[in-house]
N, C-alpha and C positions, 0 to 999 in steps of 0.2 A: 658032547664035544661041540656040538652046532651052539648051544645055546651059551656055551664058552667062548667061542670064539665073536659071537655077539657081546657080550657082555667085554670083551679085550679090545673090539673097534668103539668102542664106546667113549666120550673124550675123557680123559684124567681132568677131575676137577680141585684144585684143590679144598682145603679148609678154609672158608675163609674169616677174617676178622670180625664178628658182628659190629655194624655200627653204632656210637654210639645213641643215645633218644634226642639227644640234644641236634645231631647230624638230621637225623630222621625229621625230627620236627622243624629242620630248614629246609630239608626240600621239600614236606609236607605244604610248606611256609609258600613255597616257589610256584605251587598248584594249586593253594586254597580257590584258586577262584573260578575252580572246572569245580559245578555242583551237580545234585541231582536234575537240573532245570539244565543244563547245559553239555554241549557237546565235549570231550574230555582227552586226556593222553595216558596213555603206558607207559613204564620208566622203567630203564633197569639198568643198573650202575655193576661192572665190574673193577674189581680191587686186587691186585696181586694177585691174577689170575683165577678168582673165582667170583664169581655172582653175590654179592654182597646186599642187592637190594633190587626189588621189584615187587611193582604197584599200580594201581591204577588208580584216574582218580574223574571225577564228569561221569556222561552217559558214555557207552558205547552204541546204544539207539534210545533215540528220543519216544516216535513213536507205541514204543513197547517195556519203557523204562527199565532198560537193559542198564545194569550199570557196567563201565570201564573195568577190567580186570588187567594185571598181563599176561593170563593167557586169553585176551582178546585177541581174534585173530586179523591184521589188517594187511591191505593193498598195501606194500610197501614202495611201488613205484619205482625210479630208477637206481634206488637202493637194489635193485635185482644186478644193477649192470656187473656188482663186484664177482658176483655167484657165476654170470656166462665167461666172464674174465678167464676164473678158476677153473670150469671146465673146458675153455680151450688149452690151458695150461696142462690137464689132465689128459685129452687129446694126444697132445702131444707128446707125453709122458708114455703114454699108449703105444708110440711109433704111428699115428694114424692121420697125424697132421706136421706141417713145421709152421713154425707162424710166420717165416718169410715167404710161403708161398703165396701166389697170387690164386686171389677169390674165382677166378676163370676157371682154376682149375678143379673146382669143387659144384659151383653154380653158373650153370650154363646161360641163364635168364639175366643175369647182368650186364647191361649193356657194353660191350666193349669201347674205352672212352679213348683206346690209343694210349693208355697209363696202365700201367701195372699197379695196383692196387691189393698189397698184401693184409693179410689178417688182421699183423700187428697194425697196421694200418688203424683197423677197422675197432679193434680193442683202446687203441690212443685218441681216437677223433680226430686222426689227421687224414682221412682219405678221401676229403673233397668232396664225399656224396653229399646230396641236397638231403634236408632233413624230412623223415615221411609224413611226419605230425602237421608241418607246414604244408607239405604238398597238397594232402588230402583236405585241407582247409581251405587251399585254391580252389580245389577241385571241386569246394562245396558242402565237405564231408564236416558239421560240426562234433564237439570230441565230447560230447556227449550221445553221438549216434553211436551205431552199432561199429565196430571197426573191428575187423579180421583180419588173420594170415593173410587171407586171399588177397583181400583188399592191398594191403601195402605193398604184395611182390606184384600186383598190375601195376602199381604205379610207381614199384624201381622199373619195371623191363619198358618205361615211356620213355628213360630222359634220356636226352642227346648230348647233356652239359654236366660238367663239374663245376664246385663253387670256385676251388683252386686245384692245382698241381697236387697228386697225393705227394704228403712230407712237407710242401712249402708251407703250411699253415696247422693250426689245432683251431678247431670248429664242432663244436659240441654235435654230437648225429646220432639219434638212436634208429636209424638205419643200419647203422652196422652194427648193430646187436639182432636185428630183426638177420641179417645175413649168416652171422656165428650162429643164430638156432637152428638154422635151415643146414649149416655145414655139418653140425652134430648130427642131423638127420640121414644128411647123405653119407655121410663117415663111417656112423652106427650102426642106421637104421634104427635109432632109439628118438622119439620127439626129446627136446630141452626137458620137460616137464618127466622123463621115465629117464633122463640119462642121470639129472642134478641130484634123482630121487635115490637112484642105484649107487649112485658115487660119492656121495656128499652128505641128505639129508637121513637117511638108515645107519649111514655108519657114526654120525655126529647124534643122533635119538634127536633129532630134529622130526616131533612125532607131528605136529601143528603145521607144516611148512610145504609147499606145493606151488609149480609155476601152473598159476592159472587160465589157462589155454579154451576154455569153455564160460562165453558167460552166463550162460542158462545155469550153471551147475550149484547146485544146492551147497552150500559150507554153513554148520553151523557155527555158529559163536562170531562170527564175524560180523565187523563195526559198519556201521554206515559213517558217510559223510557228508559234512553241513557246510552252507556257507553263513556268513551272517546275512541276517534280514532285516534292512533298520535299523535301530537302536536296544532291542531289547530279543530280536525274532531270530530265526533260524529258519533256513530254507535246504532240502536235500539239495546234494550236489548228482548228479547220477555219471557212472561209469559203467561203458559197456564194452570192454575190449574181450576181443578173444586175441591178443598176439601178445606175444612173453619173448623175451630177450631182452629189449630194453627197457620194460618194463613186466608185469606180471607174477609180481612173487608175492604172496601169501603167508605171511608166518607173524608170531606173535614175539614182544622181548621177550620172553621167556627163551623162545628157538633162538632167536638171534644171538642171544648171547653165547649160545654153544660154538655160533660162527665165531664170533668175537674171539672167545679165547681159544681157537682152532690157529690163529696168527699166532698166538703164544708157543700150545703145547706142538702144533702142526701132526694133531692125530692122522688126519685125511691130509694126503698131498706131499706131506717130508718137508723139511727146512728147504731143502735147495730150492722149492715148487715156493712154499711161502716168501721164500727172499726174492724173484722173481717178479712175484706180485706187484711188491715195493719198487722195482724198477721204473722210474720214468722215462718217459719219450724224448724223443729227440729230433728237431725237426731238421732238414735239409742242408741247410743254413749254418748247421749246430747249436742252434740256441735249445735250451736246454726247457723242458714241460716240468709240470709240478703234478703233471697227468699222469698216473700208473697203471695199473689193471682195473680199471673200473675204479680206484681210488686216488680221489686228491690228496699230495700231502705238503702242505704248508706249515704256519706256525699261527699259535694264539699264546698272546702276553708273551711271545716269545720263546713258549714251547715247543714241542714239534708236536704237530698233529697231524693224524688219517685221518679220512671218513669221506663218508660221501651222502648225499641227501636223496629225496625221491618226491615229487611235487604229482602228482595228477588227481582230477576232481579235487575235493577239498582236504585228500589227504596228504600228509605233511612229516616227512618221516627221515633218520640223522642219524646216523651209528657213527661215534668216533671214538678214537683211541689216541689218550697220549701218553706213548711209552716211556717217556724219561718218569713220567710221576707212576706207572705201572697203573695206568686207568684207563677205563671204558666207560662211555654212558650211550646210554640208546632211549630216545625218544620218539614215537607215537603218538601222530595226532590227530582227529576227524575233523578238526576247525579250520577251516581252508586260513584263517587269519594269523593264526598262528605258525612261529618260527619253530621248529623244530630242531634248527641248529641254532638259534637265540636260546632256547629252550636247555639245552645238553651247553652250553657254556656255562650261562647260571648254574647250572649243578657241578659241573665242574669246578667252579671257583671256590667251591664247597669244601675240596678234596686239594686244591694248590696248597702246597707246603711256602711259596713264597711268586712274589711276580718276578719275574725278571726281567729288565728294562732294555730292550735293542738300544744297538747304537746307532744315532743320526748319520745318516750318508754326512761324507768332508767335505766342504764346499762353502762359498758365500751366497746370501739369500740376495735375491734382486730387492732393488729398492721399491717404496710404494708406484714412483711415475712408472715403472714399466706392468706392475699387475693393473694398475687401472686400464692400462693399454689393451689387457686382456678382457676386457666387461664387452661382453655381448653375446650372440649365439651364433654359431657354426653346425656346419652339416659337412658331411661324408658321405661318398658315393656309396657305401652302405648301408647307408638307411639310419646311420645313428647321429642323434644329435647331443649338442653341450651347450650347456647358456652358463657364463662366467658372471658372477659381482663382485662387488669391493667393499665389502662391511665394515667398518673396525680397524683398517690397514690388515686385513686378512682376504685373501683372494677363493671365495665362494664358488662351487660348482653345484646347479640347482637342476630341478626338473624342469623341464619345457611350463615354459609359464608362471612359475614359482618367482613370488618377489624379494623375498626376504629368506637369510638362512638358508641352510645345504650344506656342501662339506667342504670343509676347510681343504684345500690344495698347498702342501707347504712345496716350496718351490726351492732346486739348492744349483747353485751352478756349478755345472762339471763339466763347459768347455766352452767352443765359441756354438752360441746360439745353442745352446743346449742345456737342458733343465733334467734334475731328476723330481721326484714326487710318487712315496708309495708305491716303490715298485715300477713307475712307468719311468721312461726317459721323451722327455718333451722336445724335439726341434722344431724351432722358429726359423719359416722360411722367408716370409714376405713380410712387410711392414710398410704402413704409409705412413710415412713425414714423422710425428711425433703425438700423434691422434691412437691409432689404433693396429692391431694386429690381424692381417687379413688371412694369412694359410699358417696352421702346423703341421706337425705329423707327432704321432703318438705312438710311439715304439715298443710290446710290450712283450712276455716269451712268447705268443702267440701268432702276432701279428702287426703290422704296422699301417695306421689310417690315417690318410690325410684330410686334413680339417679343412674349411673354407670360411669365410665370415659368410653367414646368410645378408644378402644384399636387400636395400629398404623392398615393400611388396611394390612388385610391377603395377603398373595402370596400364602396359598393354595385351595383356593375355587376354587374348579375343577367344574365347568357347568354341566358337564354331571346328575350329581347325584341330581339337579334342576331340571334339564327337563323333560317339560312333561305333559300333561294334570289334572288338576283339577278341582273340581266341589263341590258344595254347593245346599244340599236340600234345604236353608232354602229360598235361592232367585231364585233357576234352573238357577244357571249359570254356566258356565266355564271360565276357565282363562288358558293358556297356558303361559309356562317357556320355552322360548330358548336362544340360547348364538350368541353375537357377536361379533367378535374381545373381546372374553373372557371374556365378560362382560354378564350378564343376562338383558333377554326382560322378562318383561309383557305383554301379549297380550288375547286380547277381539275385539270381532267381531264387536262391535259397537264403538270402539275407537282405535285410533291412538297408536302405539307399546310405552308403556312406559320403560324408561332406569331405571335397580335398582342399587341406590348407595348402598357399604356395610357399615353398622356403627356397625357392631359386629358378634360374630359366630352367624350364621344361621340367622342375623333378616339386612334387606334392610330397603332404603326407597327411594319414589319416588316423583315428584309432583303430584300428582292428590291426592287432598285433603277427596277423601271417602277412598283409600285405601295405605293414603301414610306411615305405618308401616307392614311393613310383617314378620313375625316370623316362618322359618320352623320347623315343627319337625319330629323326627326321632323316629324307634323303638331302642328296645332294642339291634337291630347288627350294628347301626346307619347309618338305609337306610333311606333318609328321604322318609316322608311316606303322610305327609300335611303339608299345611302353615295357619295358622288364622293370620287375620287381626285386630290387634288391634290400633285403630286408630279414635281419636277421641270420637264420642259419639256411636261407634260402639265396642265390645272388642269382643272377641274371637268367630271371625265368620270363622267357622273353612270352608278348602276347602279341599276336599280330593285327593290324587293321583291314578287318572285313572290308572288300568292294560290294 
């Protein structure tokens, strides 16, 4: 009876159509260039509901010339966020949670912000927490050290700040996955890694698949991962986490795909639980998220598609589904250079029965004299910049520093001072004379940012009134301000001296991607007095100036 009733939680898979060699030998076609000398990816395509194809193709370790298999087993990264998704779903299904409750009433270590801060919150990325990955890189911690549980819940129970209002925004946070695992705990008493195991990967024969919560712990058949080294070399990447929620999941396509078509047959969790899933967010405002349960769902060529990705050390990993054409593909990869969701398009273009072509927003295009208006670079009080050109009579948006080429902006009018473009809606606020365009705002379901022209660089930033020692409760660290050949350093005891460029009064920016916007400020006789770092999914993590 026991062994019956296993074999019934087991997923229905169906038959599927074998491919044909000609198919095969295009996505073979897609991969040739992962060899025995090189690092490599996993592939597995589902089709009308069953697994139709999976392969490996490169190393899985270089060192010990392991070849790629799919049942190689790898870190999948924030591809885990859709699994803790589904078990707060299950949670709840349980009677043991609601997901409008507030996280207070679950975990007591969370700083109380004066907001109410619910689950769903925490599942959509709108609950304003600062993100842990950035903090702990404040703090010093690079993400190749060791990084634990422990670690990250010191450094939620420091902060005294939200980035925004929970609801008024969506801001990517695996903070709040690091909180849903600890809710499982307190709820269960089962860690994430014994609840997802119990609930999801024994009943799905997901045999390969585990949140890996220990990183000492031996797994065999698992990949390493590389970055490039030069032109020709490879260099390991190393990861050491012990913490799972927002990331931490271990499994091979082979497993995955049983997840994959568990949205179909909904073995584990029932329709109503799977529909659920697909729910997007909704922020404050009402504007509406493309954010679901741990999954984005947008469109490609005009499809609709899920999925969601997972980036950490140099693995690179993409589960999507697009259900109008009844396809899956799930790609694996150890090469940090490598697209993952680049990677599972190409294959998918494989399987499109036809493209279908959007339609252009309705509107008229600005003439060339107002896009040249636009040619220059702009900054935001959040740390993000834009540098606009004028190619061709086509209006360019490029990297910091890039002369040539970048990506086309089409530009369509839909009202006064206002532009649409891929999704954003552009307002033009300020303008001087018939030269150039000094403020936007970029409005988009997310968020809205206001732009500035970066003004020519000052001749008077005198160094002195910089320097100096500063410090942050919320991560215990310091940063010192000195000057070089009249330029200001950054400096941190655990990193190499960074140079600040200036892009406006009082605010720099540097390369290292936790703290590359700095914004001083000053009192009222205008000494400056501190700098916050607003910068990314980090905003106003103030540093104060030691006497």
């Amino acid at each position: 009876m026991k062994k019956l009733l296993i074999l019934l939680l087991l997923p229905r898979i169906a038959a599927g159509q074998p491919l044909s060699d000609s198919v095969i030998q295009r996505i073979d076609k897609l991969f040739n260039r992962f060899t025995i000398t090189t690092p490599g990816c996993a592939v597995a395509v589902i089709k009308n509901g069953a697994m139709v194809f999976s392969k490996g193709y490169g190393m899985a370790n270089l060192e010990y010339e392991i070849a790629m298999s799919p049942t190689t087993i790898f870190h999948i990264a924030s591809e885990s966020k859709q699994y803790v998704a589904f078990c707060m779903l299950l949670l709840e299904q349980q009677g043991k949670i609601n997901l409008n409750d507030d996280v207070h009433k679950y975990l007591d270590f969370v700083p109380d912000f004066g907001k109410k801060i619910s689950i769903l919150n925490l599942i959509q990325h709108t609950s304003g927490l600062r993100d842990q990955w950035q903090l702990l890189a404040n703090a010093g911690w690079q993400l190749d050290d060791v990084i634990t549980r422990e670690h990250v819940i010191k450094i939620i129970t420091k902060q005294k700040a939200l980035n925004f209002n929970p609801g008024d925004e969506w801001l990517y946070c695996n903070t709040g996955y690091t909180l849903m695992a600890e809710i499982i705990k307190a709820t269960t008493g089962l860690t994430l890694r014994e609840y997802a195991d119990k609930y999801i990967f024994k009943r799905l024969g997901m045999t390969n698949t585990h949140f890996h919560d220990d990183y000492t712990e031996i797994v065999k058949n698992r990949a390493d991962s590389y970055m490039p080294k030069g032109t020709n070399g490879f260099q390991k990447s190393i990861l050491n986490y012990s913490n799972v929620g927002p990331t931490g999941l271990f499994t091979t396509v082979e497993d995955e795909a049983k997840w994959v078509m568990n949205y179909e047959y909904a073995n584990v969790g029932g329709k109503e639980l799977i529909n659920r899933m697909h729910e997007t967010g909704v922020l404050n405002d009402g504007r509406k998220l493309n954010y679901a349960f741990g999954l984005t769902i947008d469109s490609y060529k005009n499809y609709k598609r899920i999925g969601h990705g997972g980036s950490d050390a140099a693995f690179r990993t993409y589960a999507v589904r697009y259900p109008e054409q009844n396809l899956g593909v799930i790609v694996f990869t150890n090469l940090g250079s490598v697209s993952a969701n680049g990677m599972c398009a190409q294959v998918a273009d494989l399987f499109f029965t036809a493209k279908l072509i959007a339609t252009p927003p309705a509107g008229e295009a600005p003439d060339s004299n107002f896009l040249k208006r636009l040619q220059g670079n702009y900054y935001s009080y959040r740390g993000t910049l834009l540098q606009f050109g004028f190619d061709n009579g086509k209006l360019m948006s490029r990297s910091p520093g890039q002369s040539t080429g970048g990506i086309e902006w089409k530009l369509v009018k839909t009202g006064e001072h206002r532009y649409e473009a891929t999704g954003l809606t552009i307002v033009f606020k300020t303008m001087s004379g018939t030269d150039s365009i000094k403020q936007f705002a970029i409005e988009n379901p997310y968020s809205t940012l206001e732009y500035y022209r970066q003004p020519p660089v000052s001749q008077k930033i005198v160094p002195a009134e910089f320097s100096g020692k500063y410090y942050n409760e919320e991560t215990e660290s310091y940063y010192s301000i000195s000057s070089k050949d009249n330029k200001l350093i950054l400096q941190h005891r655990k990193y190499a001296d960074i140079p600040l460029a200036y892009i406006a009064p009082d605010q720099f920016t540097n390369s290292n991607w936790w703290i590359n916007h700095i914004r001083f400020l000053r009192d009222s006789k205008g000494k400056v007095i501190a700098f916050e770092i607003n910068s990314g999914r980090v905003q106003h993590l103030l540093y104060k100036k030691v006497k």
